[in-house]
C-alpha positions in Angstrom: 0.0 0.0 0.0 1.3 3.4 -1.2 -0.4 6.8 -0.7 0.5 9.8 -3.5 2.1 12.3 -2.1 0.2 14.9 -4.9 -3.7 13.5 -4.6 -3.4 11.7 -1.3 -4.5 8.6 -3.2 -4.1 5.3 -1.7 -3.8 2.6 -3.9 -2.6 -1.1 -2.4 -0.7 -3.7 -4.9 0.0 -6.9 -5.4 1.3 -8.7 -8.2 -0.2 -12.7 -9.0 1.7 -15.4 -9.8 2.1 -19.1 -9.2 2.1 -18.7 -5.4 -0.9 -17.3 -4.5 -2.8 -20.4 -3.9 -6.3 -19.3 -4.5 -8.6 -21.9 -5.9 -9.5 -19.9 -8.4 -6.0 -19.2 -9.7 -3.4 -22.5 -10.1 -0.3 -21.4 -9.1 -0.3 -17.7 -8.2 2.3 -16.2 -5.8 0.6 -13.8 -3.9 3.3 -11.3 -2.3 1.9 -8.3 -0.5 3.9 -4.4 -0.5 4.8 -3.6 2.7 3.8 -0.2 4.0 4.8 2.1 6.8 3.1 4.5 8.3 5.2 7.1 10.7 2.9 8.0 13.5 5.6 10.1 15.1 5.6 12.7 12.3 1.5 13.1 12.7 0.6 16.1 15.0 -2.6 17.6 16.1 -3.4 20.3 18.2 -7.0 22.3 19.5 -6.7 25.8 21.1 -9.4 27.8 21.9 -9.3 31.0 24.1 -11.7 33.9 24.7 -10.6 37.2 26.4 -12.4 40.3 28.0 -10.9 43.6 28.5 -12.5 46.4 30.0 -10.6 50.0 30.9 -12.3 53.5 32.2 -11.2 56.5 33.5 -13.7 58.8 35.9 -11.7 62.1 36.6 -8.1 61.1 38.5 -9.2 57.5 38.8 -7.8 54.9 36.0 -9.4 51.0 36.1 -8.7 48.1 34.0 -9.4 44.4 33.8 -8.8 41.7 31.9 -10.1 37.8 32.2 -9.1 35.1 30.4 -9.9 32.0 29.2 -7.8 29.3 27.3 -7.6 25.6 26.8 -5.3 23.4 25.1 -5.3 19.9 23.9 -2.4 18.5 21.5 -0.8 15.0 20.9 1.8 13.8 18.8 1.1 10.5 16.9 -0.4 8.4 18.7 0.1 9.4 22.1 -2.4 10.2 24.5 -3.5 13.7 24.3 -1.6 16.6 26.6 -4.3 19.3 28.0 -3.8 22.2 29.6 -6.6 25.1 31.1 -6.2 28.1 32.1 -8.7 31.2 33.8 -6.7 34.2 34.3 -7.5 37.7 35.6 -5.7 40.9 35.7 -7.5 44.4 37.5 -4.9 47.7 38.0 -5.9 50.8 39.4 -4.1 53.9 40.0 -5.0 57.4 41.9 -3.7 60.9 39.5 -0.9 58.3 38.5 0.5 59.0 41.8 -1.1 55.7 43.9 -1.1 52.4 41.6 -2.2 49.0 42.9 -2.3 45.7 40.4 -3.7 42.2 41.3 -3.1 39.0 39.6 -4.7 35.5 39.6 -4.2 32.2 37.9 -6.6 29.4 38.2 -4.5 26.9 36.4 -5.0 23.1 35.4 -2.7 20.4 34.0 -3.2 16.8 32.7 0.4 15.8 34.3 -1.0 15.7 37.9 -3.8 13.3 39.5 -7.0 14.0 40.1 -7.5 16.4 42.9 -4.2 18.3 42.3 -4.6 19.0 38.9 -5.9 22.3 39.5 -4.7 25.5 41.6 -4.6 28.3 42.3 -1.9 31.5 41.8 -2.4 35.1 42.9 0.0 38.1 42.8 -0.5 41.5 43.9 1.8 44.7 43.3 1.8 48.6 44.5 3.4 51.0 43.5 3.7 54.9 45.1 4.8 57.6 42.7 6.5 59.9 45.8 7.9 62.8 42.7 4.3 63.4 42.7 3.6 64.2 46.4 3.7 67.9 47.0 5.8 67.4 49.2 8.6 66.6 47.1 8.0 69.3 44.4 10.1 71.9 45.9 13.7 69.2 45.4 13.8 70.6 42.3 17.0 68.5 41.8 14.4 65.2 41.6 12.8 64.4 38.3 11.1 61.1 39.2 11.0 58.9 42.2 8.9 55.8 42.6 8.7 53.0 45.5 7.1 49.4 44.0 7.0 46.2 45.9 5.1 42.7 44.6 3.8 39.5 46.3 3.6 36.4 43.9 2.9 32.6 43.9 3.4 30.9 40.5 2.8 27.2 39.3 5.0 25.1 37.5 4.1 21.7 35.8 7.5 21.4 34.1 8.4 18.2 35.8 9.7 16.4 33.3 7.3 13.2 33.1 3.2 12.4 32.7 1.6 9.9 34.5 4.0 10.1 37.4 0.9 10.1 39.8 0.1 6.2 38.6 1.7 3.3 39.0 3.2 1.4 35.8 2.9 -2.0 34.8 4.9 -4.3 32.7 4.5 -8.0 31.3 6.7 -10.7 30.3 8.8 -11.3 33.5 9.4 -15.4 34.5 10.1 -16.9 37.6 12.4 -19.7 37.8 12.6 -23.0 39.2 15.2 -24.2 41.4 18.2 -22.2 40.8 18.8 -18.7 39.4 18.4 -18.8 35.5 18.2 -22.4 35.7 14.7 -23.4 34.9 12.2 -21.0 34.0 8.4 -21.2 34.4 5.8 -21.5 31.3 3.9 -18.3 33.2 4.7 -14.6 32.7 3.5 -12.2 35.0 2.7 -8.5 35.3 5.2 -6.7 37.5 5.3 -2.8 39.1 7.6 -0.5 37.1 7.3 2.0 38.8 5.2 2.9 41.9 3.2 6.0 41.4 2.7 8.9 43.5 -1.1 10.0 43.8 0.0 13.4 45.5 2.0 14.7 42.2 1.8 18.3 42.3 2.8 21.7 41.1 6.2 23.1 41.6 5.7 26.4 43.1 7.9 29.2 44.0 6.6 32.5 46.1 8.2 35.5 44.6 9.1 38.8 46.9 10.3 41.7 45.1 11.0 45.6 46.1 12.7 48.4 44.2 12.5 52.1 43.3 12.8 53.9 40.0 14.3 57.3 40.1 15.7 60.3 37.8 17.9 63.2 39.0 19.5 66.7 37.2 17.4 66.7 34.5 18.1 63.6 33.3 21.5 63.5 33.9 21.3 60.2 36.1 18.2 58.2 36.2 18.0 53.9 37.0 16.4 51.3 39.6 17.0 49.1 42.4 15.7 45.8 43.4 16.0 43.6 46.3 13.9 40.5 45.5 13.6 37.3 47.2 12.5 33.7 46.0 10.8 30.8 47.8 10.6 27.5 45.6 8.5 24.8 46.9 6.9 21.3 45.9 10.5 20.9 44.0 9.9 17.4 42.0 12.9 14.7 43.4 13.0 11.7 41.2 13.1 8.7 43.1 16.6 7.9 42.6 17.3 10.8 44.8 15.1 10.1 47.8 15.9 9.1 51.1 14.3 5.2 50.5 16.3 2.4 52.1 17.9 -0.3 49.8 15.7 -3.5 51.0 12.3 -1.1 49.6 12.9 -3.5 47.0 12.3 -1.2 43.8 12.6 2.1 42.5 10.6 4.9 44.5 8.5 6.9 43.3 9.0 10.7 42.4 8.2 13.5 45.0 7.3 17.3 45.8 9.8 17.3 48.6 12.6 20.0 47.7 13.0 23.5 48.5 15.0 26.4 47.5 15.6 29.9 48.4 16.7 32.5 46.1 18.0 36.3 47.0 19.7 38.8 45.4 19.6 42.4 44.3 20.2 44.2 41.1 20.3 48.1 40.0 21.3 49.9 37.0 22.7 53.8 36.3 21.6 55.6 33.3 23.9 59.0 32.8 23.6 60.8 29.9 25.2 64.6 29.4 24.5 67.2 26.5 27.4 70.0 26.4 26.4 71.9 23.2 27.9 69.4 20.3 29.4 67.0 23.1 27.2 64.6 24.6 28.2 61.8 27.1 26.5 58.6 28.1 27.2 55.7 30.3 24.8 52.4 31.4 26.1 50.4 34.3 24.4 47.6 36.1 25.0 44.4 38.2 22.9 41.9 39.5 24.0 39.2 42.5 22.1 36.6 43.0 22.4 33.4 45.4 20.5 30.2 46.3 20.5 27.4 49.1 18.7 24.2 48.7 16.7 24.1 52.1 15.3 20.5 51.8 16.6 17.9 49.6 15.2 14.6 51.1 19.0 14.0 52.4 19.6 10.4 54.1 20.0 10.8 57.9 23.3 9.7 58.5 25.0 11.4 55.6 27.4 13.8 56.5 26.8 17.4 56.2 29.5 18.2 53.7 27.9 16.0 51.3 24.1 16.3 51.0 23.0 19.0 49.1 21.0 21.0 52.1 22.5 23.9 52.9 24.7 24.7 49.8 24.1 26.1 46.5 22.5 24.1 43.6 25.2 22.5 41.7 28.0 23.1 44.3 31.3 21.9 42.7 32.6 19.6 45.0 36.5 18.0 44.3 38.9 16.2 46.0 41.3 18.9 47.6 44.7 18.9 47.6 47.9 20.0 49.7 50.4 20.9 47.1 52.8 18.0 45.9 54.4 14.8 47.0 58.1 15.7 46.5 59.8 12.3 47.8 59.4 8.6 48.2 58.8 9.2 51.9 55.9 11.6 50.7 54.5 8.7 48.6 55.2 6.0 51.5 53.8 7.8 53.8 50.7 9.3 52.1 46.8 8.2 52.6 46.1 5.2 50.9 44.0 5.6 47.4 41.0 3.6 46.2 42.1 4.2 42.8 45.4 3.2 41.0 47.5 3.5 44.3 50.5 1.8 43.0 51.0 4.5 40.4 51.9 6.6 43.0 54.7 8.9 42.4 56.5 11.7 43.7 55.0 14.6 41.8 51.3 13.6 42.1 49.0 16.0 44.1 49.1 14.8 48.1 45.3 14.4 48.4 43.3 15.3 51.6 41.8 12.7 53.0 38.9 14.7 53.9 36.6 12.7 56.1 40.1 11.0 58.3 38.8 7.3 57.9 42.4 6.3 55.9 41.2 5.9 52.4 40.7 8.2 49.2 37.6 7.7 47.9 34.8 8.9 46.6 33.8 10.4 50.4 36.2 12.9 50.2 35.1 14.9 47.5 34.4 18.1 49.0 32.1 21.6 48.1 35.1 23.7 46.8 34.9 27.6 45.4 31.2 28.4 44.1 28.7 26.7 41.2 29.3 26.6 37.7 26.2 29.4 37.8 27.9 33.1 38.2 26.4 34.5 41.3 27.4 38.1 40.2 27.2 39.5 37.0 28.0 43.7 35.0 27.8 45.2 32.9 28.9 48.7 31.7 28.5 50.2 28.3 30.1 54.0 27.9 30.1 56.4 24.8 30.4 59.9 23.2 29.0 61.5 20.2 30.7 64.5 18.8 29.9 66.5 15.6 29.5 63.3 13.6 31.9 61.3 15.2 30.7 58.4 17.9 32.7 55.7 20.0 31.0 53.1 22.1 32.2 50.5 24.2 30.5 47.6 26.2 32.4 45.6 29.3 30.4 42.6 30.6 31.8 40.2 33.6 30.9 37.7 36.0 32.5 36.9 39.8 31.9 33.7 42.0 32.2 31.1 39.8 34.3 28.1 39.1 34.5 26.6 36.0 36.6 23.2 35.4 38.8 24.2 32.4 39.8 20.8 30.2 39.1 19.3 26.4 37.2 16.0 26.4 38.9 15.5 23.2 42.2 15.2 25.2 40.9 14.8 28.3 43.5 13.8 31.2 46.2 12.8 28.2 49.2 14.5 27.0 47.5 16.6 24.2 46.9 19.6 25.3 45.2 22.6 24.1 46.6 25.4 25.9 50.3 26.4 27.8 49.0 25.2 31.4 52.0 26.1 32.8 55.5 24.6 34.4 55.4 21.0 35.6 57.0 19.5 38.9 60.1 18.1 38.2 62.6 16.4 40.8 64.8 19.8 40.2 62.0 22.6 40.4 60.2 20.8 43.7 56.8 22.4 44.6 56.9 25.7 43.2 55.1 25.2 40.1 51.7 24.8 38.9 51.1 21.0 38.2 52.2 18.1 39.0 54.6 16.2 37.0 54.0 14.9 33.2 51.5 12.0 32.9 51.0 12.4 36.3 48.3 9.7 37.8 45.2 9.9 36.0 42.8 8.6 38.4 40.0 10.7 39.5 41.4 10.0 43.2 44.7 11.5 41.8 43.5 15.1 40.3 42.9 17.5 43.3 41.5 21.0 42.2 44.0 21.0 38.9 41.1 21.4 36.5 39.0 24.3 38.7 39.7 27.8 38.3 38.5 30.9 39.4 35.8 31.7 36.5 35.5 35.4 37.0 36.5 37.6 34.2 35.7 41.2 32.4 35.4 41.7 28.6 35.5 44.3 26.3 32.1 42.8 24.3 31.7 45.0 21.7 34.1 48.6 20.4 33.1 50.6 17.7 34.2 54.3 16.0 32.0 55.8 13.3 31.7 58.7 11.6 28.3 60.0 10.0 28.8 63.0 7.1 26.7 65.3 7.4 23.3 65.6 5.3 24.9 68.5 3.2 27.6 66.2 2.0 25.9 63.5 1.3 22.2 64.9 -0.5 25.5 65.9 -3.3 25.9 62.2 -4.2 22.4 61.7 -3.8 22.6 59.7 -0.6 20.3 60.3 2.7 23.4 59.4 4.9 26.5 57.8 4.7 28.5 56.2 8.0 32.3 55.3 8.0 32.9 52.6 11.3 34.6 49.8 12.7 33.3 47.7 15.3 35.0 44.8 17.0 33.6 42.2 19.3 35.5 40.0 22.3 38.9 42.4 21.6 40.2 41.5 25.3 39.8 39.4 28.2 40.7 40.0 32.2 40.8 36.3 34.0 42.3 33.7 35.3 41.4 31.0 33.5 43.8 29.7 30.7 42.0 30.9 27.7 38.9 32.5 26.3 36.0 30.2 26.0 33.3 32.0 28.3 30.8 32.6 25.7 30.6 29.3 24.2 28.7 27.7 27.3 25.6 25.8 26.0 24.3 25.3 29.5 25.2 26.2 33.4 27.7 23.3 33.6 31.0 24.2 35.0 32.5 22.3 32.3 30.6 24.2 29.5 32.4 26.6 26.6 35.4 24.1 25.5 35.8 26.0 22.3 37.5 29.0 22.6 35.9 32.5 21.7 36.6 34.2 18.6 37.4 37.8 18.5 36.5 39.9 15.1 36.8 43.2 13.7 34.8 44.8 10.9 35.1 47.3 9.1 32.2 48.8 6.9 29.8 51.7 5.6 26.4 51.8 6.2 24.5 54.1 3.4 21.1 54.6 3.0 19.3 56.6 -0.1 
């Protein structure tokens, strides 16, 4: 069976011969086309959605609203059908644009939860006091705008990565055997659990603080914001493979609302901008610092504090540590004992901590070490100056308290290397180098903090100097304008880290960015008629 890809026609063949074996035919082979149809390629989806807006002004009072409606249903092939349902509502007010008030709610629903939690409910509310405004304030001439805004939230996430995690699964096909192990095996199959559900699957939710003022001095000569904000995440999923279940449970527990993060920062930016007859200056500058603790992570009791996650950041880089160098055989005689590759010991390999003091290196002595692989400060800072035609821009951007582990999984842990990573101990330079000697032990025991650096660094993003002729100049040649420039982007780097490979990151790994950056001028005209 074939179906034309121009009419849609279907049209099924089969050719007769000898074989087919009908009565009616004497020897006809009957030999059937196979067919495929690729369900995975078939998608449908149904949206529907109806909205209602209403706004009104009555002298110095301003209203609005807003509700609305929408639900979703789409599968893929032939999966079972995904929904999702929404009723929203928005109403704002404000008083002479001096008083402002906003309230928020989300009634929202999701297939991926059971019955009874597939539904709930998410308000927010926000205010906002324009204090310029205030008569109060008029006579600081010196103040242009001034505003003091704060916000209360809850919101819902159903993100969680799986359906149907609120049922148990089923599979069938498993034997049992007879006598010993593998030996005989039973003519029955059976159904067995997969996976145990959890009927009390719910949304991830995270309560959302915020507060922050907007202001404007000197005519406009500095204006910017501040905010102080502060997260609450709750009903965080745990897969069961990360839950506190003993061993003898006897299968794989089921998934769980049962972590909890908090989230704090700050963040403000600086406008300045100066006109001094043909002159003018401007300057943007902002930073934002941001940290998070896990609070609850469904630990097991007797684990020791350095290694469950509670109280450190997510995706806290943890490493064994080191104390500088074995520089004899009495070092190396004398030295902890390693799980790994312990008779490859040699002067020259890092003397590992043994971190926990029970007389092995192992796995329980990796330890949290410097921050995440997640920056928890970032800036920025872009400065100009336009003068009679003539403009030059520059942007910095950084980041501070982060490590990043700096290697090539193409030669990962062998002698190729990428990059001068410095001096290697030798019998005659002793410990005052930077690594350990050449091909040193390669077991994971063996490394210490080699590969972690201090991922802070600033960079000159983007340059550029132009010139624009004037519109006398150019309406000669018959041009609207006409701009000279050259612009360059990643032109230098300020870190410690062995090379330039910041931007590349495809994720928040530590390990992420392993190509290097490339830097690029450009030169050009930009004309326009």
């Amino acid at each position: 069976m074939r179906i034309s890809p121009e009419t849609g026609e279907v049209i099924f063949e089969q050719p007769i011969n000898s074989g087919t074996q009908f009565d009616f035919v004497d020897q006809v082979l009957w030999t059937t086309k196979s067919g495929k149809v690729d369900t995975g390629r078939t998608y449908r989806k149904q949206y529907y959605s109806a909205k209602l807006n209403y706004a009104h002004s009555f002298g110095v009072h301003n209203v609005t609203a807003l509700g609305l409606f929408s639900r979703e249903k789409n599968a893929r092939g032939n999966e079972f059908a995904r929904y999702r349902e929404d009723w929203v509502f928005r109403l704002t007010y404000d008083y002479n644009k001096k008083y402002m008030f906003e309230a928020n709610g989300a009634y929202n629903g999701s297939e991926k939860f059971g019955p009874g939690y597939r539904f709930d409910f998410f308000p927010s509310l926000s205010a906002g006091w324009m204090l310029s405004e205030e008569s109060f304030m008029k006579t600081m001439s010196f103040i242009d705008m001034f505003k003091i805004r704060g916000s209360w939230g809850r919101i819902g996430d159903d993100a969680i990565g799986g359906r149907f995690l609120y049922a148990d699964q089923w599979v069938y096909g498993n034997h049992a055997f007879l006598g010993s192990y593998s030996n005989t095996e039973s003519i029955y199959t059976y159904f067995t659990n997969s996976r145990v559900g959890n009927p009390n699957i719910s949304w991830e939710t995270v309560e959302k603080r915020n507060i922050g003022v907007d202001y404007a001095f000197l005519g406009g000569l500095i204006a910017g914001s501040f905010d102080y904000f502060n997260d609450y995440r709750s009903n965080i999923l745990l897969s069961g493979g990360n839950r506190a279940i003993p061993s003898f449970f006897g299968g794989k527990p089921s998934d769980g609302n049962f972590g909890e993060v908090k989230a704090s920062g700050y963040e403000f930016e600086v406008r300045l901008s100066k006109q001094i007859r043909e002159l003018r200056l401007w300057a943007n500058v902002n930073m934002t610092h941001a940290t998070n603790k896990v609070e609850f992570a469904d630990d097991t009791e007797f684990t020791p504090e350095y290694q469950k996650s509670e109280g450190y950041t997510i995706n806290q880089v943890r490493s064994y540590i080191d104390s500088g160098f074995l520089s004899s055989w009495d070092d190396v005689l004398g030295s902890t004992v390693r799980q790994e590759e312990n008779a490859r010991k040699l002067a020259g390999d890092y003397n590992i901590i043994d971190f926990n003091g029970d007389g092995l290196i192992d796995q329980d002595d990796r330890a949290p070490y410097g921050f995440s692989g997640i920056p928890q400060n970032t800036y920025s800072a872009t400065l100009g100056v336009d003068w009679k035609g003539l403009n030059f821009s520059m942007q910095f951007y950084g980041v501070s308290n982060v490590t990043r582990e700096v290697n090539f999984p193409t030669f990962y842990e062998t002698k190729d290397i990428a990059y001068d990573e410095g001096t290697y101990w030798t019998v005659d330079e002793g410990g005052d180098v930077p690594l350990p000697r050449w091909i040193a032990n390669k077991a994971s025991d063996a490394r210490g903090t080699r590969y972690w650096y201090d991922g802070s660094y600033v960079r000159l993003k983007t340059a550029e100097l132009g010139y624009t002729f004037k519109k006398g100049w150019t309406k000669l040649v018959g041009m609207n304008s006409c701009k000279l420039y050259v612009s360059g982007n990643n032109l230098f780097l300020w870190t410690d880290m062995p090379d330039d490979r910041e931007s590349n990151t495809s994720g928040q790994n530590s390990r992420n960015g392993a190509y290097p950056t490339m830097s690029r001028v450009t030169f050009g005209v930009d004309i326009t008629f």
